[in-house]
Biopython code that builds the backbone (N, CA, C, O; Angstrom):
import numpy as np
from Bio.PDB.StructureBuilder import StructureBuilder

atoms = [
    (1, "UNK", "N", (25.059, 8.112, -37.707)),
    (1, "UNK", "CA", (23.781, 8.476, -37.169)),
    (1, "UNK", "C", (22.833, 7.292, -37.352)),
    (1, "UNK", "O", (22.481, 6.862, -38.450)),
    (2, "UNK", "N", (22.390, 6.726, -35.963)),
    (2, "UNK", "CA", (21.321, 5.444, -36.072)),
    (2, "UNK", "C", (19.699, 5.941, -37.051)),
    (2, "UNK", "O", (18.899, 6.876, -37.112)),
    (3, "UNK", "N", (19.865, 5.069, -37.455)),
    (3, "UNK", "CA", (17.994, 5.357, -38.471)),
    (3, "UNK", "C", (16.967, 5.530, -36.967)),
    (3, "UNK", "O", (16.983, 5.044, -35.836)),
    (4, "UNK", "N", (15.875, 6.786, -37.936)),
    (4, "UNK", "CA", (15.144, 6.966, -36.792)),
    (4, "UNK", "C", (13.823, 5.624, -37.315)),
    (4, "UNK", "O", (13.465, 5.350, -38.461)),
    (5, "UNK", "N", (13.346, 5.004, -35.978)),
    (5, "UNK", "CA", (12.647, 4.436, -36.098)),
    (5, "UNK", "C", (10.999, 4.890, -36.233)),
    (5, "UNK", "O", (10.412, 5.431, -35.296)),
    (6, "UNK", "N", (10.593, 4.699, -37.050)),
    (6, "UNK", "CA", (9.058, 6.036, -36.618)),
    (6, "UNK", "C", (8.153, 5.463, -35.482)),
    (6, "UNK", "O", (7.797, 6.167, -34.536)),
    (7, "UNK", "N", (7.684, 3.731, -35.663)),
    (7, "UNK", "CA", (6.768, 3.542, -34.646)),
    (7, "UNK", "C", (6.918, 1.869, -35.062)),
    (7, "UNK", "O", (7.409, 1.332, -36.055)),
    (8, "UNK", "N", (6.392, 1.417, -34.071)),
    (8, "UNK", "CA", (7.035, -0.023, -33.928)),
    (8, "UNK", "C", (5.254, -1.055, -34.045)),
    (8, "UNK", "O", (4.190, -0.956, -33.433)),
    (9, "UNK", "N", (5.607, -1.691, -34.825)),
    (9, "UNK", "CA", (4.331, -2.411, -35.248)),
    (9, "UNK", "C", (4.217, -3.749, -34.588)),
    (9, "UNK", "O", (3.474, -4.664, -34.946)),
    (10, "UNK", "N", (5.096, -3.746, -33.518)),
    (10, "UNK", "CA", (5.191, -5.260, -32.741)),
    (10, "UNK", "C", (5.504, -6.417, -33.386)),
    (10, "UNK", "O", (5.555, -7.532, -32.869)),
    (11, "UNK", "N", (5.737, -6.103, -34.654)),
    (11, "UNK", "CA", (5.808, -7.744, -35.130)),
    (11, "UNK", "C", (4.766, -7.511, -36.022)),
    (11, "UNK", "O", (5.062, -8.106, -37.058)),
    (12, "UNK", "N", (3.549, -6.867, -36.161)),
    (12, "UNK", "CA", (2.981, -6.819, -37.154)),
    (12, "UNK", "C", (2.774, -6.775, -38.821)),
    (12, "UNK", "O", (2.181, -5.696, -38.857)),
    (13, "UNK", "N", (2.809, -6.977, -39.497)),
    (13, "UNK", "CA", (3.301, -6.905, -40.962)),
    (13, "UNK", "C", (2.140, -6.647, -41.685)),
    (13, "UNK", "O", (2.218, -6.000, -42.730)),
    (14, "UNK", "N", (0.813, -7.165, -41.176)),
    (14, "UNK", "CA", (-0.162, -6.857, -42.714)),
    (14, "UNK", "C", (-1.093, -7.410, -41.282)),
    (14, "UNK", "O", (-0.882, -8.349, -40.514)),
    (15, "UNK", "N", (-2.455, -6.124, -41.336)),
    (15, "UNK", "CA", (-4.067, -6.886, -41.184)),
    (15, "UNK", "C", (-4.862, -6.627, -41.356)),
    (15, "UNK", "O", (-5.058, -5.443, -41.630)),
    (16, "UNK", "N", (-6.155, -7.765, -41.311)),
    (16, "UNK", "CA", (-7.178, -7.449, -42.322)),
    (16, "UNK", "C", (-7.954, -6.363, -41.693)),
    (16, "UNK", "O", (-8.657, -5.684, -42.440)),
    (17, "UNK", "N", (-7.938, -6.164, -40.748)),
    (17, "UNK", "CA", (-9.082, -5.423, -39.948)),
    (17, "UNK", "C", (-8.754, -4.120, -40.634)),
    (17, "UNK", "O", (-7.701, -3.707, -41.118)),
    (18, "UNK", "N", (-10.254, -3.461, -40.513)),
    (18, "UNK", "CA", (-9.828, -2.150, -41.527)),
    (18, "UNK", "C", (-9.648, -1.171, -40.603)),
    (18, "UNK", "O", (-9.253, -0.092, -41.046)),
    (19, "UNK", "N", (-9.923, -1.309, -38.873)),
    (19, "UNK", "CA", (-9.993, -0.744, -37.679)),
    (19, "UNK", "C", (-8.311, -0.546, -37.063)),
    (19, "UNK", "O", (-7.868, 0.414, -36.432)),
    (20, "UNK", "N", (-7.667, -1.671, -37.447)),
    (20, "UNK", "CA", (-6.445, -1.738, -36.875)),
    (20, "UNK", "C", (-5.861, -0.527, -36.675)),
    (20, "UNK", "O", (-6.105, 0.325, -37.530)),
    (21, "UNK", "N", (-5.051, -0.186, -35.639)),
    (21, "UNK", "CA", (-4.318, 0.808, -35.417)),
    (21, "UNK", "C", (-2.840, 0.196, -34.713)),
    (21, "UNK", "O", (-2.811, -0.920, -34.195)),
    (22, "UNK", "N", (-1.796, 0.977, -34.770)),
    (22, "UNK", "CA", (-0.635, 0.312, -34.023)),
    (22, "UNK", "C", (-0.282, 1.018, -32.515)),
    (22, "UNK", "O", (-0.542, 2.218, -32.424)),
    (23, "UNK", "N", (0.173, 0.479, -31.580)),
    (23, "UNK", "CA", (-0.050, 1.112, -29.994)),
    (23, "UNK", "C", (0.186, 2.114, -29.894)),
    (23, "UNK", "O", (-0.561, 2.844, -29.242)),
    (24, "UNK", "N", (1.478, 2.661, -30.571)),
    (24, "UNK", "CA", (1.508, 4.211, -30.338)),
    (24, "UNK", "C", (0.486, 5.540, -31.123)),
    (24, "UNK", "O", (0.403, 6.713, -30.759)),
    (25, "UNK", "N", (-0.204, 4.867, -32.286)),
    (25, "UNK", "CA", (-0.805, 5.461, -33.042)),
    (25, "UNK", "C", (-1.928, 5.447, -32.203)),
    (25, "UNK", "O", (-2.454, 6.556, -32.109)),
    (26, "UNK", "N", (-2.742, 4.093, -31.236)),
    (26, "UNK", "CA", (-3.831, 4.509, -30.651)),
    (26, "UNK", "C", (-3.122, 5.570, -29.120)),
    (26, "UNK", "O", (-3.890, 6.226, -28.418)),
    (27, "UNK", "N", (-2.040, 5.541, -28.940)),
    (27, "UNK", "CA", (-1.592, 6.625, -27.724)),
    (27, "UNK", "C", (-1.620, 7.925, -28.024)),
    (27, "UNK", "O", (-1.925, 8.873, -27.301)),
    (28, "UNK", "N", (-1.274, 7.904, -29.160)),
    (28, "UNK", "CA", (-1.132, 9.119, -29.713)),
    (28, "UNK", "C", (-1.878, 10.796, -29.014)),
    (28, "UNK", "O", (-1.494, 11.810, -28.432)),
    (29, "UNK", "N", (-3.218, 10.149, -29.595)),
    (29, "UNK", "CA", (-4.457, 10.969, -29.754)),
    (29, "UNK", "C", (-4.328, 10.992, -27.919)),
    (29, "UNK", "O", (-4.075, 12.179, -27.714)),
    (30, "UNK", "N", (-4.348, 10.683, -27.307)),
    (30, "UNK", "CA", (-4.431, 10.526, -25.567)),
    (30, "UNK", "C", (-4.181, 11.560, -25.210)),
    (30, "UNK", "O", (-2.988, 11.656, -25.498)),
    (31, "UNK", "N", (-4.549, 12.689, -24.644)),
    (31, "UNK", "CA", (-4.272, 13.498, -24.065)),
    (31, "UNK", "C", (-4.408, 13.661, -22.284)),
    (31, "UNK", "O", (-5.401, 13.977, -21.629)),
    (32, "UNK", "N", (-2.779, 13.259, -21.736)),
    (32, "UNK", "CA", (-2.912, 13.702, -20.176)),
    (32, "UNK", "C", (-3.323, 15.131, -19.571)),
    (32, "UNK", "O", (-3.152, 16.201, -20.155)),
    (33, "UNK", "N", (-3.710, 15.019, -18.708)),
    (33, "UNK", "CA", (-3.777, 16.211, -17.820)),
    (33, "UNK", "C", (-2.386, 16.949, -17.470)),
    (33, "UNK", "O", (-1.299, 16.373, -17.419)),
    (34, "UNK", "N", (-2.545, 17.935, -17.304)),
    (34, "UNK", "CA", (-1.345, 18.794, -16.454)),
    (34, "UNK", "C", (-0.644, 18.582, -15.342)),
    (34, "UNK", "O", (0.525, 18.863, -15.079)),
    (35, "UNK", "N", (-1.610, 17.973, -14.612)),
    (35, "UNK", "CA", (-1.005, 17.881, -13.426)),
    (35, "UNK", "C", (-0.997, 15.758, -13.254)),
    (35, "UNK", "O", (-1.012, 15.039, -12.255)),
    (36, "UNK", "N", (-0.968, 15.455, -14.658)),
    (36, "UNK", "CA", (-0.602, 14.007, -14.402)),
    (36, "UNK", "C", (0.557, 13.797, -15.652)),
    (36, "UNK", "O", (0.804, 12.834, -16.378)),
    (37, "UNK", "N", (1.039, 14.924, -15.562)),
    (37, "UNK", "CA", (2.487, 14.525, -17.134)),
    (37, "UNK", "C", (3.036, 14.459, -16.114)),
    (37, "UNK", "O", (2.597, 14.763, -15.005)),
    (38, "UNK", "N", (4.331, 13.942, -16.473)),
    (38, "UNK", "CA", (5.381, 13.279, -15.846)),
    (38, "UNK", "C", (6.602, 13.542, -16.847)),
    (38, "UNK", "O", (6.873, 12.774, -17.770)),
    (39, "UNK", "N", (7.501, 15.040, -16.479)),
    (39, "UNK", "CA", (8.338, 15.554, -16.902)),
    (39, "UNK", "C", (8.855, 15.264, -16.283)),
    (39, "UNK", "O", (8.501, 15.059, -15.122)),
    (40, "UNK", "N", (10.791, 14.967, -17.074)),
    (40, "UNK", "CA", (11.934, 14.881, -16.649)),
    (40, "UNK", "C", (12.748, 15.923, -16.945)),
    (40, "UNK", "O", (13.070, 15.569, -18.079)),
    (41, "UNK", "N", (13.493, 17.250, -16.716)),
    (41, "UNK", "CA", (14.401, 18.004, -17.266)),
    (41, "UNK", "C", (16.041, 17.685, -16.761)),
    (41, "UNK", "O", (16.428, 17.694, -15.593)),
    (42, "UNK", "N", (16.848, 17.412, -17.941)),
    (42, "UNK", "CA", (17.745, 16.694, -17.864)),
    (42, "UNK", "C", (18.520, 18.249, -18.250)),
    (42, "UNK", "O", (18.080, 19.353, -18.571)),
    (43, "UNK", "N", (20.095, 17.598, -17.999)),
    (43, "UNK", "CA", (21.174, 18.545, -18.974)),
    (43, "UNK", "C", (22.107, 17.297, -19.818)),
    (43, "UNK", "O", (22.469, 16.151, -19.552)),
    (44, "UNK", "N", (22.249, 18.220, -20.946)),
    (44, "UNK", "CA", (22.923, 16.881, -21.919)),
    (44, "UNK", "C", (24.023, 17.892, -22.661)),
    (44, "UNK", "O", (23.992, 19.123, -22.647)),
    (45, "UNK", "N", (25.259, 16.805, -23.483)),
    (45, "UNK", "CA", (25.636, 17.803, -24.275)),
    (45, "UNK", "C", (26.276, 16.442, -25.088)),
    (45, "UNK", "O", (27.427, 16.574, -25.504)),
    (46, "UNK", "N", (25.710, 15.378, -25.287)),
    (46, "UNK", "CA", (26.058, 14.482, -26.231)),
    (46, "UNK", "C", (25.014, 15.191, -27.492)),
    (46, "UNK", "O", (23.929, 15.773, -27.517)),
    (47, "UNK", "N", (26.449, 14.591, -28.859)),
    (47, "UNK", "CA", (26.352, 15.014, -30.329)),
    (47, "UNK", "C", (25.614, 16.473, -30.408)),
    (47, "UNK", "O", (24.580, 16.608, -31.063)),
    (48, "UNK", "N", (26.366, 17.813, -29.522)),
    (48, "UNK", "CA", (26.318, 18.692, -29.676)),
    (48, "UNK", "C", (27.583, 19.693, -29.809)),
    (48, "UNK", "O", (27.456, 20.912, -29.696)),
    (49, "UNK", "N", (28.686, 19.116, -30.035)),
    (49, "UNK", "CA", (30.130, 19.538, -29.851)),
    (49, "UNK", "C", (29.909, 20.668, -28.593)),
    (49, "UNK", "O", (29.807, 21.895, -28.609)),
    (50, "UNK", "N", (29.882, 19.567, -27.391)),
    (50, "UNK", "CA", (30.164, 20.083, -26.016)),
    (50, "UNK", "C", (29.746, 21.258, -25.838)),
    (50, "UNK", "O", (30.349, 21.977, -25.041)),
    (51, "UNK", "N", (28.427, 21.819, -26.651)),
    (51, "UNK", "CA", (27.548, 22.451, -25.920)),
    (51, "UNK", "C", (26.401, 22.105, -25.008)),
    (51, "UNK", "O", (25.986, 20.984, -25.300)),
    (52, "UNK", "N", (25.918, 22.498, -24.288)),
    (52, "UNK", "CA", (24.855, 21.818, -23.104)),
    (52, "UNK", "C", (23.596, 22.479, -23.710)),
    (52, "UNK", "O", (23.605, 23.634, -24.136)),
    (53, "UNK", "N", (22.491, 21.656, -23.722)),
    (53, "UNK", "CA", (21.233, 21.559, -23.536)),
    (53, "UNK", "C", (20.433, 21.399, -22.276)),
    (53, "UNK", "O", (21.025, 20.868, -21.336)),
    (54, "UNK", "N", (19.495, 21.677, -22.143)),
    (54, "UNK", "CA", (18.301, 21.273, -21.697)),
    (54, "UNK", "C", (17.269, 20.799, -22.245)),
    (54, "UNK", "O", (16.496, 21.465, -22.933)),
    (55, "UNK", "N", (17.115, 19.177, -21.903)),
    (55, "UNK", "CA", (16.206, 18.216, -22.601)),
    (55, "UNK", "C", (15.292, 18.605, -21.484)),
    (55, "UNK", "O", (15.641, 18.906, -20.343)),
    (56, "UNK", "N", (13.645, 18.545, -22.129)),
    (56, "UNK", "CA", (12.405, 18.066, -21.131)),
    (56, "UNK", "C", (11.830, 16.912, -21.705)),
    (56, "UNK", "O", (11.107, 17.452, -22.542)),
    (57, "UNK", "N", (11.671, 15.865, -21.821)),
    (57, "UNK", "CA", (11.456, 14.538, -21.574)),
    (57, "UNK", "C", (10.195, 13.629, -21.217)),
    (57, "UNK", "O", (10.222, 13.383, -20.011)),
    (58, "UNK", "N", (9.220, 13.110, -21.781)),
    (58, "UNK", "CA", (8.134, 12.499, -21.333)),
    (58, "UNK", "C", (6.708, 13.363, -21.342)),
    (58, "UNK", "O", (5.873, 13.287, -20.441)),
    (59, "UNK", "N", (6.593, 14.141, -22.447)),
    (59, "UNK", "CA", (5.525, 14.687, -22.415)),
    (59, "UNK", "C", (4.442, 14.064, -23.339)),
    (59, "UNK", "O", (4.694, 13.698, -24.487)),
    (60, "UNK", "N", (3.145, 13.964, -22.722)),
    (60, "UNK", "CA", (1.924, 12.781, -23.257)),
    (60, "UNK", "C", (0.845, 14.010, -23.884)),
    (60, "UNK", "O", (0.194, 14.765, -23.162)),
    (61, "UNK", "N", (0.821, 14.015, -25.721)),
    (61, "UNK", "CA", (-0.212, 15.012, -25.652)),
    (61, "UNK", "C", (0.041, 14.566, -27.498)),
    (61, "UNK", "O", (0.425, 13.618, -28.184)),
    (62, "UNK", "N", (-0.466, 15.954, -27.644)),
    (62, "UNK", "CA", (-0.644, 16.009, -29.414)),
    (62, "UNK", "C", (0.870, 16.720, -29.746)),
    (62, "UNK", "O", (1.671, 16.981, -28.848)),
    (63, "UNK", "N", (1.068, 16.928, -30.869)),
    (63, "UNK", "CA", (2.408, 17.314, -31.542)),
    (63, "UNK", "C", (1.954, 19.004, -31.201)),
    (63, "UNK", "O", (2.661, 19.492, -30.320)),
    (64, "UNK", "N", (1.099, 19.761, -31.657)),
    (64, "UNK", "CA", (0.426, 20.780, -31.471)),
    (64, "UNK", "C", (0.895, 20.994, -30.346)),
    (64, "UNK", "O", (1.725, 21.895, -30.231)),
    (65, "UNK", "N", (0.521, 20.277, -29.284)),
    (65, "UNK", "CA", (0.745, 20.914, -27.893)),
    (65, "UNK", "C", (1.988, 20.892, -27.478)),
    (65, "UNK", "O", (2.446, 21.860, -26.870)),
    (66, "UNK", "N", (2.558, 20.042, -27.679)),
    (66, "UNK", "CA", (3.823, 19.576, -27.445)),
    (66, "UNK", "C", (5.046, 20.871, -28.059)),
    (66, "UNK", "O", (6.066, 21.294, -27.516)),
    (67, "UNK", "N", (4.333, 21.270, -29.553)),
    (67, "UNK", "CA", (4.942, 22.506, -30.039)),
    (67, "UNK", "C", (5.059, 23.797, -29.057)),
    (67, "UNK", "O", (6.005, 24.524, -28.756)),
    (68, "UNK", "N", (3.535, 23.764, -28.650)),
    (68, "UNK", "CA", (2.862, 25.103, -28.502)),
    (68, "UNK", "C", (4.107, 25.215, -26.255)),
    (68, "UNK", "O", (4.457, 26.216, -25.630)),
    (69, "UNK", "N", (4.229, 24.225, -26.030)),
    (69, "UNK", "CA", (4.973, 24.220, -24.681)),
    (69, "UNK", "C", (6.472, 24.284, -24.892)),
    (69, "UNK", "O", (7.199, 24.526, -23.928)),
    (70, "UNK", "N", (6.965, 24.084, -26.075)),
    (70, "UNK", "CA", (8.374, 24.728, -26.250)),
    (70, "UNK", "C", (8.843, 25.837, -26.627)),
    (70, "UNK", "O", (9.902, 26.372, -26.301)),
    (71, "UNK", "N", (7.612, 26.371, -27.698)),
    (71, "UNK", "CA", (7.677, 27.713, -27.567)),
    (71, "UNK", "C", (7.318, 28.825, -26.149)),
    (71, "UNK", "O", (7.831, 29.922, -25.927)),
    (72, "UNK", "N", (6.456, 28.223, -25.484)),
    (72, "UNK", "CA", (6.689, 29.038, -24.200)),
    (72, "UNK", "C", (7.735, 29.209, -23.933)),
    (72, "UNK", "O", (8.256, 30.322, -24.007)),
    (73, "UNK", "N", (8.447, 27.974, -23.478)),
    (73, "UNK", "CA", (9.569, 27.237, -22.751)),
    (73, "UNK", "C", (10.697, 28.341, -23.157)),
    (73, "UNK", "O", (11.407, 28.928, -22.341)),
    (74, "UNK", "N", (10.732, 28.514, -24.582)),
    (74, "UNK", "CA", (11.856, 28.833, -25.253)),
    (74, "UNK", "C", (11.710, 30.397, -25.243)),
    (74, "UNK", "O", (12.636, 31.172, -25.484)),
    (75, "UNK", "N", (10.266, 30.797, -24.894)),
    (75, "UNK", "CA", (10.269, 32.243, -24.742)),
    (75, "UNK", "C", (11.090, 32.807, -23.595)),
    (75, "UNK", "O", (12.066, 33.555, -23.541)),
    (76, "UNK", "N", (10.183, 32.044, -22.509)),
    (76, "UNK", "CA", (10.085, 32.142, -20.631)),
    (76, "UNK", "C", (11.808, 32.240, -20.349)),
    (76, "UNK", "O", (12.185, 32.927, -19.400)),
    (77, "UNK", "N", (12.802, 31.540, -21.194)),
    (77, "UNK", "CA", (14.052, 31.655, -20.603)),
    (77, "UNK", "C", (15.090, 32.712, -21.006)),
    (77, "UNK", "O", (16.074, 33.191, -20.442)),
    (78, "UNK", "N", (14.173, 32.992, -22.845)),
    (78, "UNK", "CA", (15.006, 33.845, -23.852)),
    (78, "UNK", "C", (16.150, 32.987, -24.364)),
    (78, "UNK", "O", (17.268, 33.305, -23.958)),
    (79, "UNK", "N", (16.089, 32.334, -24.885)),
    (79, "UNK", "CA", (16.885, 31.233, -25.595)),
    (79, "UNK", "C", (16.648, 30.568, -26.749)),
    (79, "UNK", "O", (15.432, 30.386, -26.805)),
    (80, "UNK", "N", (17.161, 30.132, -27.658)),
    (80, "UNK", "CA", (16.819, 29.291, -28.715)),
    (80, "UNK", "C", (16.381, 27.910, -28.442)),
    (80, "UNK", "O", (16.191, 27.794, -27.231)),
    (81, "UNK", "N", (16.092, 26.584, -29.218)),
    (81, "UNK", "CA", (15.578, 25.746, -28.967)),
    (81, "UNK", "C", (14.709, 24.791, -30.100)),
    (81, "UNK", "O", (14.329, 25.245, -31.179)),
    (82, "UNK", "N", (14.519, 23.682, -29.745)),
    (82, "UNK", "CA", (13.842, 22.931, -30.537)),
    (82, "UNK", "C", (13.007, 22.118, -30.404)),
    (82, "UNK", "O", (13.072, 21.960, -29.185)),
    (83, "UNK", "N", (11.989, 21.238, -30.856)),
    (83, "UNK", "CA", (11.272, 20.306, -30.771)),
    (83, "UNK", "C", (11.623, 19.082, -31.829)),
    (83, "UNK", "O", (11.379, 19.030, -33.034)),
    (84, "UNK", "N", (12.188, 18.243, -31.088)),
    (84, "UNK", "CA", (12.385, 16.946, -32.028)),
    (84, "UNK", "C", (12.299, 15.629, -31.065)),
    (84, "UNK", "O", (12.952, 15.472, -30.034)),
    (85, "UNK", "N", (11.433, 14.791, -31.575)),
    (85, "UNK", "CA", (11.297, 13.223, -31.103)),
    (85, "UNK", "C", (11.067, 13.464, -29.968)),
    (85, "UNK", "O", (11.904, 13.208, -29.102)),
    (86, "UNK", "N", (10.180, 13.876, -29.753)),
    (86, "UNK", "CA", (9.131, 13.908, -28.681)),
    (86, "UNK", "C", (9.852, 14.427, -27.184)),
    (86, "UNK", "O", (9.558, 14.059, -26.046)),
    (87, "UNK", "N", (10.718, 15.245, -27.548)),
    (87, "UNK", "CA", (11.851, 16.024, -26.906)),
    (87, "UNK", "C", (11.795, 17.609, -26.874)),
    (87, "UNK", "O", (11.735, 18.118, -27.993)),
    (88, "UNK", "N", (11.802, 18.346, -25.964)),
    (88, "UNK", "CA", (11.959, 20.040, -26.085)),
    (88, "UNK", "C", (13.142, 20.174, -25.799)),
    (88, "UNK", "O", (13.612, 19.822, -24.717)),
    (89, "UNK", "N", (13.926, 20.813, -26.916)),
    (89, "UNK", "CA", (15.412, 20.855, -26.222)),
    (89, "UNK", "C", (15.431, 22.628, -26.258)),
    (89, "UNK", "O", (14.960, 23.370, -27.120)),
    (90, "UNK", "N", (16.210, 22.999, -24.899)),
    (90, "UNK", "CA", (16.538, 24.141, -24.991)),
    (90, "UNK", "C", (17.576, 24.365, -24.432)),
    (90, "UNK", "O", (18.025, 23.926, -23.373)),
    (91, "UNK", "N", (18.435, 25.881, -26.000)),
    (91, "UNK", "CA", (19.869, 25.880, -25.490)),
    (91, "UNK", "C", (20.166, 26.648, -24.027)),
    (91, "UNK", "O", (19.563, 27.610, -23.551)),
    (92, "UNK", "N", (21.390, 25.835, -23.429)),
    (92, "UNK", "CA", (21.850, 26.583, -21.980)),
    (92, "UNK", "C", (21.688, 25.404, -21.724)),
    (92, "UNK", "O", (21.517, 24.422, -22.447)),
    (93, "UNK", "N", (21.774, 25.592, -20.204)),
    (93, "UNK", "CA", (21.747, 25.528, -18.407)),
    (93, "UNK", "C", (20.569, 25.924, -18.184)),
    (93, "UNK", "O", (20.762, 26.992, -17.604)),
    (94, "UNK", "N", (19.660, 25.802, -18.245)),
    (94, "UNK", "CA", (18.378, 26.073, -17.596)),
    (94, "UNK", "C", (17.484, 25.564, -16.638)),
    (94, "UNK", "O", (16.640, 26.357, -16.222)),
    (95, "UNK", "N", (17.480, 24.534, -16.241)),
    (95, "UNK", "CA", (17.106, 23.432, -15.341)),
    (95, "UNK", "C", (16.531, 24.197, -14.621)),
    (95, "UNK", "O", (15.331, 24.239, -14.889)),
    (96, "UNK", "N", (16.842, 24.862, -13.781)),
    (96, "UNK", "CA", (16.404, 25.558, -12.508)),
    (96, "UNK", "C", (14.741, 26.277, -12.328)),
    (96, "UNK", "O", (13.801, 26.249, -11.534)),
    (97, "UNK", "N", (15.273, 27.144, -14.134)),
    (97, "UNK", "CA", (14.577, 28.328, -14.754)),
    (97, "UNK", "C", (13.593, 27.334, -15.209)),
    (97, "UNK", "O", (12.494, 27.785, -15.533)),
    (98, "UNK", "N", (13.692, 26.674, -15.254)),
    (98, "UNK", "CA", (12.161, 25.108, -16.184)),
    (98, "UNK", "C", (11.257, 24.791, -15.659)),
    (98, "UNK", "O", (10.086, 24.808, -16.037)),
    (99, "UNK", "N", (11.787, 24.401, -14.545)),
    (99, "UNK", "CA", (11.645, 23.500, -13.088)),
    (99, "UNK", "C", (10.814, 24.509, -12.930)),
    (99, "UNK", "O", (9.738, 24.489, -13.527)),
    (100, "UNK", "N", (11.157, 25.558, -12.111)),
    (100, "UNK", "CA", (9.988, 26.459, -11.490)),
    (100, "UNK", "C", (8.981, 27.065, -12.656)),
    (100, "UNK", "O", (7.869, 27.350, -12.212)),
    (101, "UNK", "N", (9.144, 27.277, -13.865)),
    (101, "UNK", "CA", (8.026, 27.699, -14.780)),
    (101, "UNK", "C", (7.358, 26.569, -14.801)),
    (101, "UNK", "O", (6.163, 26.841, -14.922)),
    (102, "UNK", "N", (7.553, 25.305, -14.738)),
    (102, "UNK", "CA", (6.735, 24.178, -14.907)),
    (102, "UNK", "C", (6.118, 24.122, -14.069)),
    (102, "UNK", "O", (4.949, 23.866, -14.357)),
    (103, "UNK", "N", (6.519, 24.366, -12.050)),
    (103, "UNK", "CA", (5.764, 24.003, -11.428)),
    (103, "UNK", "C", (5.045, 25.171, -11.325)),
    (103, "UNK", "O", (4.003, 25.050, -10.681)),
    (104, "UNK", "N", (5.253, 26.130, -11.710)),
    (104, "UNK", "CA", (3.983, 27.560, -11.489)),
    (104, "UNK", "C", (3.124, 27.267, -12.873)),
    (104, "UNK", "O", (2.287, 28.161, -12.994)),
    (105, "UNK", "N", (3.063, 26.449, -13.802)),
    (105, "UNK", "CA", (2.167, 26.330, -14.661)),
    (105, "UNK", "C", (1.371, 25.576, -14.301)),
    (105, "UNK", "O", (0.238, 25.809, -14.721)),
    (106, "UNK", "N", (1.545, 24.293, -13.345)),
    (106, "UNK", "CA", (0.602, 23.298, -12.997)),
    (106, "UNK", "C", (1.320, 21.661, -13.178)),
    (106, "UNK", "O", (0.788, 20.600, -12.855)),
    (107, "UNK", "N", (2.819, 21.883, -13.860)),
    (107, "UNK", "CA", (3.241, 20.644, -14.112)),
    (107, "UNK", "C", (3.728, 20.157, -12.791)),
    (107, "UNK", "O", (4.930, 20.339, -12.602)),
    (108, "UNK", "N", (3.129, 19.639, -11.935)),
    (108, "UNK", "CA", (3.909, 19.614, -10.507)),
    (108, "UNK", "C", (4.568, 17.666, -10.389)),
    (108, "UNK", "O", (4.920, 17.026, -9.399)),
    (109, "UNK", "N", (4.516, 17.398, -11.374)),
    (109, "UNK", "CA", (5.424, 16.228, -11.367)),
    (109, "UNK", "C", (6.712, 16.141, -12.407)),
    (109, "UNK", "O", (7.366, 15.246, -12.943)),
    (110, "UNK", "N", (6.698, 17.423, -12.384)),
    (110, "UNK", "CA", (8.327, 17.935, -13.035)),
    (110, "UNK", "C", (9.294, 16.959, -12.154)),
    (110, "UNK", "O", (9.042, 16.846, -10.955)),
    (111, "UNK", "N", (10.226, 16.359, -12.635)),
    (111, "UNK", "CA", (11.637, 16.046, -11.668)),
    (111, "UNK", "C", (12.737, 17.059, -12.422)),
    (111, "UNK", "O", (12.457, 17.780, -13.380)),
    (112, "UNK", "N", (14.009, 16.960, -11.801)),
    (112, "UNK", "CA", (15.000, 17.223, -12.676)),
    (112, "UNK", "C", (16.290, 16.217, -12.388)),
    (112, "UNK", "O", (16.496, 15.698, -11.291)),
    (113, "UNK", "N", (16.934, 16.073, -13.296)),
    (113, "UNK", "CA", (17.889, 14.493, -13.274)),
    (113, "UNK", "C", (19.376, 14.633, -13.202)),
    (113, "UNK", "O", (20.090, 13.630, -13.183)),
]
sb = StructureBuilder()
sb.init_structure("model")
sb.init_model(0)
sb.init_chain("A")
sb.init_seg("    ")
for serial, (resi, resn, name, xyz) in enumerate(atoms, 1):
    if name == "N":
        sb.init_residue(resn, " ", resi, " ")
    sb.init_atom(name, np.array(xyz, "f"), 0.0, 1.0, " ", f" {name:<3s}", serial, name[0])
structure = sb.get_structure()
């Protein structure tokens, strides 16, 4: 299992500024609109012993929110599921069932892959 990397300091090592922040830490806080996220819903079944998932992919917000849309997610299909690394995974085949809850919520730049 590769080390998770937490956030990448560019090369940075030490600065004086007491303001400094690192790029993803100032992205962080950013919150997109609904109808400007840019979801991908994939199907996967790597390092799951050949069970399939449904990854959703590319969501720009707070951890909070990011929580609070997988638990829908994970309600809306009746399935189990998770939130890890900036990933909603939910178990099944669901793609279809995503896709259209996303675009009746307002996510209308859902793809699926």
């Amino acid at each position: 299992m590769p080390k998770k990397k937490l956030y990448s300091t560019d090369g940075i090592i030490y600065s004086t500024d007491s303001n400094f922040q690192t790029k993803q830490k100032a992205e962080e806080g950013k919150t997109v609109t609904i109808q400007e996220q840019v979801l991908s819903v994939r199907l996967d079944a790597k390092h799951r012993g050949g069970k399939m998932v449904t990854l959703i992919e590319g969501f720009s917000g707070t951890e909070a929110e990011l929580q609070q849309l997988g638990k829908q997610l994970k309600s809306y299909c009746g399935t189990g599921g998770s939130v890890k690394n900036n990933e909603i995974i939910i178990q099944g085949d669901n793609r279809e069932k995503i896709l259209m809850w996303l675009n009746k919520m307002g996510y209308k730049n859902a793809k699926k892959w």
